[in-house]
C-alpha positions as CSV (number, residue, x, y, z in Angstrom):
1,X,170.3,187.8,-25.2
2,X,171.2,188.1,-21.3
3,X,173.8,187.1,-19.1
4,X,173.3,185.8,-15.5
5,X,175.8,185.9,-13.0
6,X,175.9,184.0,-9.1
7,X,177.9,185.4,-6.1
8,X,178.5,183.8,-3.0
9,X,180.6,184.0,0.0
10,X,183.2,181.4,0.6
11,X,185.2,180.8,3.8
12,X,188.1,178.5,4.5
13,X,186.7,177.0,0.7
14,X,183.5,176.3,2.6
15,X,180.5,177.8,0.7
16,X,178.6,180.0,3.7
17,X,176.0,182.4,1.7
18,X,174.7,182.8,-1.4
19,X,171.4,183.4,-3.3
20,X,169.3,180.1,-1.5
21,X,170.8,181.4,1.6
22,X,169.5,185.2,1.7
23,X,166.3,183.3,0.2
24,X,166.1,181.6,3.7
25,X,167.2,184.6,5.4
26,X,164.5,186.9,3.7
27,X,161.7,184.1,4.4
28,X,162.7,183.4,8.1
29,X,162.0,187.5,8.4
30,X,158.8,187.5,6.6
31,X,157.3,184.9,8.5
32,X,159.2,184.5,11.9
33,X,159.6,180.7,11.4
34,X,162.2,178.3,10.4
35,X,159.7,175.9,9.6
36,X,157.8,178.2,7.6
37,X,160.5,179.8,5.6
38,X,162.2,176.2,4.9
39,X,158.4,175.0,3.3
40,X,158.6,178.4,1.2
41,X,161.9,177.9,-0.5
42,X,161.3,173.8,-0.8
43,X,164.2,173.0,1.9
44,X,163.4,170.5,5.0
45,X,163.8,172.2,8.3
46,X,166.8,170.1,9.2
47,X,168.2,171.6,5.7
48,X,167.3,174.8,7.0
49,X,168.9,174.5,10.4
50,X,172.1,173.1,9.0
51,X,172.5,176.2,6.5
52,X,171.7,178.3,9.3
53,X,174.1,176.5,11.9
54,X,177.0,177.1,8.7
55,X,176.3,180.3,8.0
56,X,176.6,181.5,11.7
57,X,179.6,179.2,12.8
58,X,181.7,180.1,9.8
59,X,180.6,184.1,9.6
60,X,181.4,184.5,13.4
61,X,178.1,186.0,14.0
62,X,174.6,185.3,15.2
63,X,171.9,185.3,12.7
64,X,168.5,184.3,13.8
65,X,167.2,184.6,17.1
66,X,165.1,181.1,18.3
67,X,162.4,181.3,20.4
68,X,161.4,177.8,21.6
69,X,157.5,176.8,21.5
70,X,155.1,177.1,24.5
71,X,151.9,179.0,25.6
72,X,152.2,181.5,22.4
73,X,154.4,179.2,20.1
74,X,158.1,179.6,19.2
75,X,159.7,181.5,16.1
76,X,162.7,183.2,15.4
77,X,163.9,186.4,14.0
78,X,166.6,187.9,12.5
79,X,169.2,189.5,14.0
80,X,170.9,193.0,13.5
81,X,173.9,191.3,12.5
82,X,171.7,189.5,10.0
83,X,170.3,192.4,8.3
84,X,173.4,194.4,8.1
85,X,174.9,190.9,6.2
86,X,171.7,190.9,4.2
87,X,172.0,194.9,3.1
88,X,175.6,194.1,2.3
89,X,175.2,191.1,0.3
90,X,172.3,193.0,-1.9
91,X,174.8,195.9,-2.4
92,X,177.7,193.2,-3.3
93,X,175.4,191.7,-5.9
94,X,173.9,195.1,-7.5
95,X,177.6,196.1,-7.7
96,X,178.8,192.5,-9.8
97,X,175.1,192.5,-12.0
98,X,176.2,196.1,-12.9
99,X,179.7,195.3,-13.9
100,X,178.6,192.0,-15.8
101,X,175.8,193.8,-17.4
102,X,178.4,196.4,-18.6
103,X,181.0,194.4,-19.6
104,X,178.1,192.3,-21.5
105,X,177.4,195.1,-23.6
106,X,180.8,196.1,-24.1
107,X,181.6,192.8,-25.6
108,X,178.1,191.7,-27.4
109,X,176.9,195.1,-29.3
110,X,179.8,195.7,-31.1
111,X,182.0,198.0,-28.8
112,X,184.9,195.5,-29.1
113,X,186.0,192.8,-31.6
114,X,186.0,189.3,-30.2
């Protein structure tokens, strides 16, 4: 038996970030493309632009940097702002799986009576 846990960041009630969202995140780092990271995680590139758009207008920060097409092609990239979110969200979570996982034992072997 295992438990599962989600986390995400909410603001004004507005869902901004979560797990799908570092997934684009991560993918738009790995391969320097919106279009390429929305085709990795099965999201269309207007999806993709709209979570990003979201995520930036309601976080206050810039995320990915675009680089229109021409001679050498476009891309984007993330940001410093980006990574730092990224690092901080990955702590966040390793903190909440660690607590649930604890509290899971404490409750399912036997340490307390339910």
């Amino acid at each position: 038996m295992q438990v599962r846990s989600k986390i995400w960041v909410e603001v004004g009630g507005e869902p901004v970030f979560g797990r799908g969202r570092r997934f684009l995140l991560e993918a738009i780092d790995k391969h320097g493309s919106i279009t390429r990271a929305a085709r990795e995680i099965n999201i269309s590139y207007r999806r993709a632009w709209s979570y990003i758009n979201a995520m930036e207008e309601r976080l206050g920060i810039g995320l990915v940097e675009r680089h229109t097409g021409g001679k050498n092609g476009g891309g984007a990239v993330l940001t410093d702002e980006a990574r730092r979110f990224l690092e901080k969200y990955a702590l966040l979570e390793e903190g909440v799986r660690e607590l649930v996982d604890e509290k899971f034992k404490n409750i399912f072997t036997g340490e307390r009576d339910v």
